[in-house]
C-alpha positions as CSV (number, residue, x, y, z in Angstrom):
1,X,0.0,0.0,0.0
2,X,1.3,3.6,-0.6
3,X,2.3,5.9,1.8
4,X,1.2,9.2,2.7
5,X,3.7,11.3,0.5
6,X,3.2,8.6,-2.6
7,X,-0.7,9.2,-2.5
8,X,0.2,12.9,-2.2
9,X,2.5,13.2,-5.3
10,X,-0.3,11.1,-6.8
11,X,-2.6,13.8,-6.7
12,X,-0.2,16.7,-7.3
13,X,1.1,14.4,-10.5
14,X,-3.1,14.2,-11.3
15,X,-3.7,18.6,-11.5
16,X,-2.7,21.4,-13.6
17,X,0.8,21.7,-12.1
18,X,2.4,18.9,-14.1
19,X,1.5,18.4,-17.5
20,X,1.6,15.5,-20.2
21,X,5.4,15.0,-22.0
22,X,6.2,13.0,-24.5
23,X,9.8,11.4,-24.8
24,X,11.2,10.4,-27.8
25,X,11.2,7.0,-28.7
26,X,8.8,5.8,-26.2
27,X,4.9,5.3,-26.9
28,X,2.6,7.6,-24.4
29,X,3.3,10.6,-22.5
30,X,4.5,10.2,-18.8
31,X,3.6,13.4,-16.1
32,X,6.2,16.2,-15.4
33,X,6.3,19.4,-13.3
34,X,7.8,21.9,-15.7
35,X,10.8,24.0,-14.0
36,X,12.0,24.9,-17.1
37,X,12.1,28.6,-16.1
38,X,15.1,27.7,-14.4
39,X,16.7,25.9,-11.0
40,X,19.6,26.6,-8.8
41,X,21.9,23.8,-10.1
42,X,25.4,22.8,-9.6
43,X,27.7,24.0,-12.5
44,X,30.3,21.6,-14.1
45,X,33.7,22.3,-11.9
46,X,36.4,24.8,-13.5
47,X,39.3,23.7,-12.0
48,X,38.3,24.1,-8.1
49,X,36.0,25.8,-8.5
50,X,32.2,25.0,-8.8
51,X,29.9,27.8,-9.0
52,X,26.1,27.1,-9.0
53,X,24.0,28.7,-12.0
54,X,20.8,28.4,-12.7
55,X,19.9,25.8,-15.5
56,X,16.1,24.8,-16.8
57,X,15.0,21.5,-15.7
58,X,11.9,19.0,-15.4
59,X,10.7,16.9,-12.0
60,X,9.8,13.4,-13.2
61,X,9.2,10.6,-11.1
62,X,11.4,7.3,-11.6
63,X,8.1,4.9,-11.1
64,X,6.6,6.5,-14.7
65,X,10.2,6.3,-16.6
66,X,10.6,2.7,-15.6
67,X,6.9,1.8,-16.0
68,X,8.0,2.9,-20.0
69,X,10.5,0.3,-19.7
70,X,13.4,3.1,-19.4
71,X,16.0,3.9,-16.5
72,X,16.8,7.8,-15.3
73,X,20.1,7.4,-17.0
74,X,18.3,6.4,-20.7
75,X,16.9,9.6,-20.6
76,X,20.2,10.9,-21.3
77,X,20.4,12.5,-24.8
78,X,16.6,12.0,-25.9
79,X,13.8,15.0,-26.6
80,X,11.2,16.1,-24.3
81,X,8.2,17.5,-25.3
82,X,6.1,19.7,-23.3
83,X,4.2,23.1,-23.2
84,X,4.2,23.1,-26.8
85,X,8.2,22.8,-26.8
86,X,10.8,20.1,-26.9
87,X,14.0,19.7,-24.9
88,X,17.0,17.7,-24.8
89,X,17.7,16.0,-21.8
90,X,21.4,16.9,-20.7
91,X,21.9,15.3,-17.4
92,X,20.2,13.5,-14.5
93,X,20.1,14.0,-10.4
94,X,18.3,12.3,-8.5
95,X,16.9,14.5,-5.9
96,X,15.4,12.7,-2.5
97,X,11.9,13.7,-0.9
98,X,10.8,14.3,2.3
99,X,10.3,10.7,2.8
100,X,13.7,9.5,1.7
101,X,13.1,8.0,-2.0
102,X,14.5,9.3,-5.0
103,X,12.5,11.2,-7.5
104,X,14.5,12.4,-10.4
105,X,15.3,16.0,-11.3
106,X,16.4,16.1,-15.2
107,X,18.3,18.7,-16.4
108,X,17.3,20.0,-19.8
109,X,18.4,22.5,-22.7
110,X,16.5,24.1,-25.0
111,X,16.5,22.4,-29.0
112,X,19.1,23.9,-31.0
């Protein structure tokens, strides 16, 4: 049976604050929170020094990606489509919740 927090993000996951996305290769649409407006995120290190910037990104949760038969890190280089636009997935993190399980954060950057 699911926890509190999992029936929670259930619901959230069910309204108008995630939306439908389609990834590339993959039949369906899985739910995303779009955060493409931007997220503190770590940059790459430059030498020593690592200096966060703010990079667009999508929540996801890893229970959708692997009920398409894909893992976090096959995400990796495929399109996202979304709010009428389509993104490339750059990199992964996942990002624990409150309750201690991982639910991924995907950085994205815009099509070129």
């Amino acid at each position: 049976m699911a926890g509190y927090f999992e029936r929670a993000m259930d619901a959230i996951y069910r309204t108008q604050i995630a939306t439908d996305c389609v990834v590339s290769g993959v039949s369906g649409s899985i739910r995303v929170i779009d955060k493409t407006d931007g997220i503190d995120a770590p940059a790459p290190r430059n030498g020593k020094l690592k200096v966060p910037t703010v990079a667009p990104a999508v929540v996801l949760r890893d229970k959708e990606v692997a009920a398409k038969g894909l893992t976090i890190s096959q995400l990796v280089g495929r399109s996202l489509t979304f709010n009428g636009k389509t993104w490339w997935v750059h990199a992964t993190e996942p990002r624990p919740r409150p309750d201690g399980v991982n639910e991924s954060l995907i950085y994205i950057r815009s099509k070129r």
